[in-house]
C-alpha positions, 0 to 999 in steps of 0.5 A, a space after each residue: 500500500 502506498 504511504 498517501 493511501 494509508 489511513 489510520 485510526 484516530 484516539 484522543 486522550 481523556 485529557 485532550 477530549 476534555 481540553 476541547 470541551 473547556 475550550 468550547 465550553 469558554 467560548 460557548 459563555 460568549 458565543 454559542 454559534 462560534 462554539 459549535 463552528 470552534 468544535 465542528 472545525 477542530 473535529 474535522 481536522 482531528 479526523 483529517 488525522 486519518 490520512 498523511 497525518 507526517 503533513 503537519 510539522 514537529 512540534 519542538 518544545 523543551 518539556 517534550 521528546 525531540 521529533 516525536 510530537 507533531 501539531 496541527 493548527 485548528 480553529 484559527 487559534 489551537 493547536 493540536 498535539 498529536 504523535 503517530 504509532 506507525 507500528 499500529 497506524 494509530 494517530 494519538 491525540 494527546 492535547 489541545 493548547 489555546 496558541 494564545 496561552 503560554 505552555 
């Protein structure tokens, strides 16, 4: 099978699903129509994960192991923190960071 037609199954973390929920439910006290479109966004793009998910760069941070976590900028302002397990062909969700926050 060829590398761009390889799908892989999607996981997001306990702590990452709860992420996202905080950050709807935040913006939701403001806006319930951009919560839903917030949530709709980020869970099309967490599901774009299934295929070439090696599309999205590193993310390099000094509280994480060199090359192994990559990001996908989502929402206009949250970056999804995700790492693949080629062995398994799963993506693993890992976190879900507002960019405009400090980590």
């Amino acid at each position: 099978m060829d590398e761009n037609e390889k799908h892989y199954r999607v996981v997001i973390s306990q702590h990452a699903n709860g992420r996202m929920w905080k950050h709807f439910y935040f913006l939701a006290r403001v806006s319930e129509k951009a919560a839903e479109q917030m949530l709709n966004t980020m869970l099309k793009d967490i599901r774009s994960l299934e295929t070439l998910p090696m599309r999205n760069p590193f993310y390099e941070s000094s509280y994480l192991p060199e090359n192994k976590y990559r990001y996908l900028l989502s929402a206009q302002r949250y970056r999804i923190v995700y790492f693949i397990e080629k062995a398994e062909s799963t993506v693993y969700v890992e976190d879900i960071e507002d960019c405009r926050q400090s980590y």
